[in-house]
N, C-alpha and C positions, 0 to 999 in steps of 0.2 A: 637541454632540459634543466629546469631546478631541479638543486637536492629532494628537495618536496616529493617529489614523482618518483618515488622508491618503487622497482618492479613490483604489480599486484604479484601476491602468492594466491598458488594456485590453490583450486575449491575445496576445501573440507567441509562437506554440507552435512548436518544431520536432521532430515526429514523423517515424520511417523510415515507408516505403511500404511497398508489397504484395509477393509473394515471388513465384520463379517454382518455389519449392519448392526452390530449393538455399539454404542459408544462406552467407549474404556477398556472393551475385548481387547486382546493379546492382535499384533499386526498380523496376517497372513504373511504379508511378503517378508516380514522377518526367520517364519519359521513353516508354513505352510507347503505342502508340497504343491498346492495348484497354482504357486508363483515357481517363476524363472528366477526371479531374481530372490539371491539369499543373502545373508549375510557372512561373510567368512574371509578371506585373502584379498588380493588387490582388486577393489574396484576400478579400477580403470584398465586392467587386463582382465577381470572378469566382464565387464561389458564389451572389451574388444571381441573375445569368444563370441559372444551373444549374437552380436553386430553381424558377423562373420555367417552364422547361419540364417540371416533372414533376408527375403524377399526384399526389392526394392520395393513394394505396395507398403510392403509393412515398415519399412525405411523411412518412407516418405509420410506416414502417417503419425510416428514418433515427432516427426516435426511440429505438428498442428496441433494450436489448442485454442480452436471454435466454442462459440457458447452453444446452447442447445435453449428449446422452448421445453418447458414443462418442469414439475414439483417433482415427479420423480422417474424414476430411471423408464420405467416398462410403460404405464399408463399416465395418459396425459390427455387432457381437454381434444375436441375436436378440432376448437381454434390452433392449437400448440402441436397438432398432426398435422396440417394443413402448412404453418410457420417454417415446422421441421422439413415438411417436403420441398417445399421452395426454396428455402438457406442449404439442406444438405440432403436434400432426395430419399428421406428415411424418416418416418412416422414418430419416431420416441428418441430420448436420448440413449439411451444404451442399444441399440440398431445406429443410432451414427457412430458411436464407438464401436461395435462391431463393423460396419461397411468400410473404414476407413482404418481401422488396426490405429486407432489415435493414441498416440503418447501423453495425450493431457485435455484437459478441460477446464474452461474459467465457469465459476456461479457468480452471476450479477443482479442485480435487482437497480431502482431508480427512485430518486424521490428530488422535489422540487427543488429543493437548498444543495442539491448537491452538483457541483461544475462538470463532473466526468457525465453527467447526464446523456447526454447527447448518442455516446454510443451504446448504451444498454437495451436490447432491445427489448427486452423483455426482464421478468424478475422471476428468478426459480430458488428464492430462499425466503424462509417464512420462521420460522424458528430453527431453534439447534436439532433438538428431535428430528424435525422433518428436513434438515440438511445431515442429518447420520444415515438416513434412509438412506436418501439421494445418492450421498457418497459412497454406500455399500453396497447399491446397486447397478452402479455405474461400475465398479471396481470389480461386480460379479463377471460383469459383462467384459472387462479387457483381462480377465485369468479366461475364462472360459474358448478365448482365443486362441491357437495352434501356439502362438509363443508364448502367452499366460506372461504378459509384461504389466505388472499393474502400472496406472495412470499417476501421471502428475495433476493434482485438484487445486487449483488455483480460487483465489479472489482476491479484490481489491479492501480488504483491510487494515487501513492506515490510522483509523482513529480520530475522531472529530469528522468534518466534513465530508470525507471519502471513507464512507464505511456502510457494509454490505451487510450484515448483519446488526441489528442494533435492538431487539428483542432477545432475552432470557440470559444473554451473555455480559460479563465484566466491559461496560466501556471504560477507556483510558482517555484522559482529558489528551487533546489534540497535542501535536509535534511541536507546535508554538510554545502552547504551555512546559513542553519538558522543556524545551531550550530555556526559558525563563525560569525554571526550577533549578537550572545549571549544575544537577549532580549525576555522571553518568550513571552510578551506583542507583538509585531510584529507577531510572528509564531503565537499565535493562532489569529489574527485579518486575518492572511493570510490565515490559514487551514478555519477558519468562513467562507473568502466571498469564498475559493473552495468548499468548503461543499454544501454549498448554490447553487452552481453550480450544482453541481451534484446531491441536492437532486430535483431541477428543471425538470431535465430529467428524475426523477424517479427511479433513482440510490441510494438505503437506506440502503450501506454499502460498506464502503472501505479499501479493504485489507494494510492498511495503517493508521498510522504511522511503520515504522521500529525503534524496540527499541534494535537494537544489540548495544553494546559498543565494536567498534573498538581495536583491540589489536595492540601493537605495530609495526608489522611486515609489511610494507607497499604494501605483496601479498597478504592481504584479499578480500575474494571474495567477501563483501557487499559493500565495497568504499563508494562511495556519497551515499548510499542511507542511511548511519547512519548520526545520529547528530553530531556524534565526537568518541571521545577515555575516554574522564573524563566521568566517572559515573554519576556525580554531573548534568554534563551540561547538558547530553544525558537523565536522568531522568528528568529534568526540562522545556527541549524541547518537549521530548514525552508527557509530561502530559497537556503540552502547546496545542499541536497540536493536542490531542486527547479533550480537552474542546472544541476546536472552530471547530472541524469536528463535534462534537455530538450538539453542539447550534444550528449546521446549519440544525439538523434533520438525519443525516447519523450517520453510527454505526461506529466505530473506532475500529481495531482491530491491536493490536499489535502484531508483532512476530520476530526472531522466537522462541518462547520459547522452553529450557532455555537460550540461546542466540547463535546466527552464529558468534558474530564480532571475535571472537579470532580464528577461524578456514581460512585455507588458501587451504582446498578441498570444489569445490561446489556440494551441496547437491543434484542438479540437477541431475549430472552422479553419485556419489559415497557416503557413506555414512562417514561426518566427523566426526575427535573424540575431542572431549571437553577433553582436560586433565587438565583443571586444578580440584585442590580439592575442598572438599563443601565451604571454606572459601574463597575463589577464585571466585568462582561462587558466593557468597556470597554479594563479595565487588566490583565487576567488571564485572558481568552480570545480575542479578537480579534488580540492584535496580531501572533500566526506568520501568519494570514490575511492581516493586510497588508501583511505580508512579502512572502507568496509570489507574490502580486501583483506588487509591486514587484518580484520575482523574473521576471515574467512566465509564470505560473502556467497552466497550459491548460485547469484542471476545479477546481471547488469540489464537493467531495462534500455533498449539506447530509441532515442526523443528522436520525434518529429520536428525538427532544428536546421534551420538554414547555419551552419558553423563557416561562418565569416574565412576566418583564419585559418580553417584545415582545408576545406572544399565547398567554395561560394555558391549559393545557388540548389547545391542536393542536399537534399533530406540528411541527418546524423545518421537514421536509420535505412536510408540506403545508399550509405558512404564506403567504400574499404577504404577509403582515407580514414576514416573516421574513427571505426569498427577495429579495421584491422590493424594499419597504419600507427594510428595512434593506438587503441585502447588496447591490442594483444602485441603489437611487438614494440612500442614506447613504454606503455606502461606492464605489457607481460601478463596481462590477463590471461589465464586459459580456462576457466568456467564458462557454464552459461551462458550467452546472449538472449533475450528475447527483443522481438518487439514491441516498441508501444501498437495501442490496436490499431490493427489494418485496415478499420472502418471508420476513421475518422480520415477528414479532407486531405489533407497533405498526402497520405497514402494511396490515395483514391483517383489520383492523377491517372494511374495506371488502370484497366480491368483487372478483375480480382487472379487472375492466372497469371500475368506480366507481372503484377505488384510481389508476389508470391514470391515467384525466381529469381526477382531484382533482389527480393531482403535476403532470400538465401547466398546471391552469390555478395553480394555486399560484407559479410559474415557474422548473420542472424542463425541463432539456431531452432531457437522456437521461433514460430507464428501465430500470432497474437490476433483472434478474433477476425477470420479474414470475412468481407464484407459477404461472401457467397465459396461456401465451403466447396460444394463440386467442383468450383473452379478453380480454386485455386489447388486442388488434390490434383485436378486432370493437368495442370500449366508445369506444377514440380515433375509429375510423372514422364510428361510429355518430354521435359528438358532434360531430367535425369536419363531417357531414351536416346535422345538426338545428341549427347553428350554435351549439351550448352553447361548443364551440372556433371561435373563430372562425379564417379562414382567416389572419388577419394573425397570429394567437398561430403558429397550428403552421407560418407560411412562415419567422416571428423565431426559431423554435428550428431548425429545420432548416438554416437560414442559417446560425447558431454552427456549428454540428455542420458542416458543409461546408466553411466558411471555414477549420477547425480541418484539416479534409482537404487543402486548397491547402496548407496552410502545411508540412502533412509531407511533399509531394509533392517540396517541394525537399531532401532530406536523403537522401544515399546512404546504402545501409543499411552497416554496417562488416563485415568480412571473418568467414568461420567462423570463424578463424584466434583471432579475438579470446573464445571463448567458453572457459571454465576455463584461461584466459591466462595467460601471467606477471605482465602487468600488471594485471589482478585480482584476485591475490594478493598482489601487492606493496601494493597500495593497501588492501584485506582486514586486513594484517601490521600495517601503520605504524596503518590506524583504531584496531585491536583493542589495540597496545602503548600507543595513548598514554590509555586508559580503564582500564587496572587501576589499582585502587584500594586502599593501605592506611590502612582505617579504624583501625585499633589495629595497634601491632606495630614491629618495626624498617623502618628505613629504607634502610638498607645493609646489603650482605651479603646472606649466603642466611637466606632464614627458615625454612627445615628445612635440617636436617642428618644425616647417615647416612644410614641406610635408609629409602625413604617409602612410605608405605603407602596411596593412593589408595581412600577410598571414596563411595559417593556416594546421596543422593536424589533420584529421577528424573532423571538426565543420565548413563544408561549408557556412551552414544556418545563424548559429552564426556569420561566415567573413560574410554574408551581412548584417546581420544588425546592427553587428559594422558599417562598412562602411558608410552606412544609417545616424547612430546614431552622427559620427564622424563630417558628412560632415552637418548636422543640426545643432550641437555644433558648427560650423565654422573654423571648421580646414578642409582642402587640403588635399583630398584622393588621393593617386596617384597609378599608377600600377607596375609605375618603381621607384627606384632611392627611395628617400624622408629615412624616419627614420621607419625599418621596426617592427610592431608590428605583433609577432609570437602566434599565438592560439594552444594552448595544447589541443586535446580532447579526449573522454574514451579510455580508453587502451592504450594511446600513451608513449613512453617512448623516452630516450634520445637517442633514433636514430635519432628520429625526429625534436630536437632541431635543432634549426637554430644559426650558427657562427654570424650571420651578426644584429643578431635581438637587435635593443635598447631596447626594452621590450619584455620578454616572461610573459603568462601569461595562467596559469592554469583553463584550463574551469570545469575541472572534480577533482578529487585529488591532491593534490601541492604536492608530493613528488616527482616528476620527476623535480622540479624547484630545488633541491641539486645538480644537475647537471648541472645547467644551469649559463650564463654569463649577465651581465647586470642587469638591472630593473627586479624584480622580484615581480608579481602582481596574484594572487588566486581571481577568484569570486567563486569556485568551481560548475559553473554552468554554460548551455549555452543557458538558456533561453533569452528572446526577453528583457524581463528586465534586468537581470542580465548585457546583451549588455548594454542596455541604462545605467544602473550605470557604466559603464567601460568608458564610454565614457566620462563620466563626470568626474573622474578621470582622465581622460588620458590627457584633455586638460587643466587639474586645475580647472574645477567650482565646484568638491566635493573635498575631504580631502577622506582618505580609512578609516575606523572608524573599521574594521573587523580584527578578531584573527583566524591564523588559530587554529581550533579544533581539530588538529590531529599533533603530532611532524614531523616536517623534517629536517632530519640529515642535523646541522652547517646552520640552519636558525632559526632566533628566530618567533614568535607566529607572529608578526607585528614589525617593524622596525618604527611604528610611535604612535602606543597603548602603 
């Protein structure tokens, strides 16, 4: 092995607790008697006890964390009674946490620009408010259980692209952008006050940060949602951003392990293959993993990955080459495992009870979204019986998974107070300002002049509130005519380009700006900040202080850094 591959240390998570349905209330599982879990001595012999007295039902149920149809816990549409009975044989979401003693729960929702699309089946998040509910009724319903274990409340927010919420709360400009603002001190003051955010609503883990290292090949399928291409940065950001989500009380999990950035199929429809060798993998995908580690990371997501060089052919995620082999006795992981979700193609080779028992003996501890929950509950129980699982595999995953419960039980959740805050906009402002980037162009001064003419490719939202931003700054928005500034947004390529544009500027990846004529400007993001730092570059009150993180062909990093 390289020096590089210092054994992961083991978990030190600090996750918020369960809700009493008010956001900013005091945790129950911190101090509540109608939780099991408290805060006090060792967690990891306090969840051994725990372990120790419970049923293999409720064993096996700590493992899973299915999505559910419906806004809130008890009452739900006719349509989302009907969804629920099909996927998990129980009408409402907190009836499937009670029928199956579940250890955890993901909230998803979907929207067109977003690539994880595909397995969401549904959306059960609408605002913070109505995700405080969600979350304190779902939480009512796993205390009011014979073990009173509160849940792990999962979602996928990561920021830019991949993000589950995006109404009432602080967005942070996408992982591209921090990598191109290159200060870890920023990204974790950023991930702090989101974390904070989210553990407010009762949210006590997020499928997030992404620690792929982008490869050179500008068709990859993670784009912004990585920090970059250099190892060095990408390991630095991640561990950055995985301190200031777990201070806030939320779990940080990175993925996908052993890493997506170099692959150009997504794993969603098909299964990709990792070719490079161990030494490759070694020096250019591993090392944000052992970062994050060293970060004290609480979850390893492990990918949907053909890994060339450990075990040709099976899934990362259901490798113990992979899982075990490598990531707990090479690199000495002992947190967390989850799955990437269960219902995407590569996993789906199997029926949803076979898929189930393969990840678990492979060495998954969570299960991630299985495509049909009854089965995949009846496949663990069924194997946990016939001893295919044996009782020591499923008491060692239930133990992570509990031990990870002690450790949040000690972290007050933070006040409402704190949810679309000043101080998550402040932190928002400063990430966003210090990643614009001018690839070509001047360096001082305003780089439009007169009248600006805003247009854009996919980033409506973003053309207004540029516009907004522009016309506050003191410059002359106009519709016709003036000096046009062209908006780049996801997936757009140089068809899109505009001949006439004084500045194009890349809201999502800057490699489509090798193409492009004039002023050339990257925030690689199209949030409401990211706008407002554009702005201020555009008319000269900021300078661009941002590299990009990722090479584009016959443009240097910054034409002003």
């Amino acid at each position: 092995m390289s020096r590089l591959l210092v054994p992961m240390t083991a978990v030190a998570v600090l996750v918020s607790g369960c809700s009493d349905g008010k956001p900013g209330s005091p945790a129950p599982s911190a101090a509540s008697q109608d939780s099991a879990v408290k805060p006090g001595g060792d967690p990891a012999k306090q969840a051994a006890d725990l372990v120790a007295k419970l049923s293999d039902e409720e064993l096996v149920g700590q493992l899973l964390m299915p999505y559910a149809y419906g806004n809130t816990a008890d009452k739900v549409s006719s349509g989302s009674v009907s969804a629920n009975k099909a996927y998990a044989g129980a009408a409402t979401p907190a009836e499937i946490v009670r029928k199956y003693h579940l250890g955890g729960i993901i909230l998803v929702s979907s929207s067109a620009d977003d690539p994880t699309a595909g397995t969401n089946k549904t959306t059960n998040v609408e605002s913070p408010a109505q995700v405080a509910k969600l979350t304190a009724g779902l939480q009512a319903a796993a205390l009011g259980l014979p073990a009173r274990i509160p849940l792990l409340i999962g979602t996928d927010q990561e920021y830019g692209q991949v993000t589950r919420i995006r109404d009432g709360m602080v967005q942070l400009p996408s992982a591209l952008a921090l990598g191109a603002g290159g200060d870890p001190a920023l990204t974790e003051a950023a991930w702090k006050a989101a974390g904070a955010e989210l553990a407010a609503i009762g949210i006590n883990l997020d499928f997030a940060p992404d620690a792929d290292v982008l490869g050179a090949q500008p068709g990859g399928v993670i784009g912004s949602r990585s920090f970059g291409s250099d190892p060095k940065l990408v390991a630095d950001q991640v561990a950055a951003a995985v301190r200031g989500l777990q201070a806030a009380g939320v779990a940080a999990t990175v993925k996908h392990f052993p890493g997506h950035g170099h692959t150009t199929v997504d794993s969603h429809s098909s299964l990709p293959l990792l070719s490079q060798n161990i030494g490759a993998l070694e020096s250019g995908d591993l090392p944000p993993f052992v970062a994050a580690s060293q970060a004290g990371v609480g979850l390893v997501m492990s990918g949907h990955l053909d890994v060339k060089a450990v075990d040709p052919g099976v899934p990362a995620s259901f490798s113990s080459k992979v899982l075990v082999d490598l990531l707990r006795t090479r690199l000495g992981y002992t947190g967390v495992v989850v799955t990437d979700a269960l219902n995407m193609e590569p996993a789906e080779q199997w029926g949803p009870g076979e898929a189930a028992v393969r990840a678990v003996l492979a060495g998954n501890d969570i299960l991630l979204m299985p495509p049909k929950l009854t089965e995949a509950y009846k496949g663990l129980l069924d194997a946990v019986r016939s001893g295919r699982i044996t009782k020591q595999r499923l008491t060692e995953a239930a133990t992570r998974i509990l031990t990870l419960k002690f450790r949040l039980a000690a972290v007050p959740r933070p006040e409402a107070s704190v949810v679309d805050g000043d101080a998550g906009k402040a932190a928002a402002r400063a990430s966003a300002a210090a990643a614009v980037t001018v690839l070509r162009g001047p360096c001082t001064g305003a780089l439009v002049t007169g009248p600006v003419r805003v247009t854009s490719a996919g980033s409506e939202t973003a053309r207004g509130w540029l516009e907004a931003a522009l016309t506050a700054a003191g410059a002359t928005v106009v519709k016709q005519g003036g000096s046009e500034v062209r908006l780049l947004g996801y997936g757009k390529g140089t068809s899109d380009l505009s001949s006439s544009a004084a500045v194009t500027v890349a809201v999502d990846t800057p490699y489509v700006l090798r193409s492009a004529k004039g002023t050339l400007v990257a925030t690689y993001s199209s949030s409401h900040a990211s706008m407002l730092a554009l702005a201020d570059v555009l008319v000269g009150k900021a300078k661009a202080p941002g590299r990009s993180p990722v090479p584009v062909q016959g443009l240097p990093a910054s034409a002003c850094t």
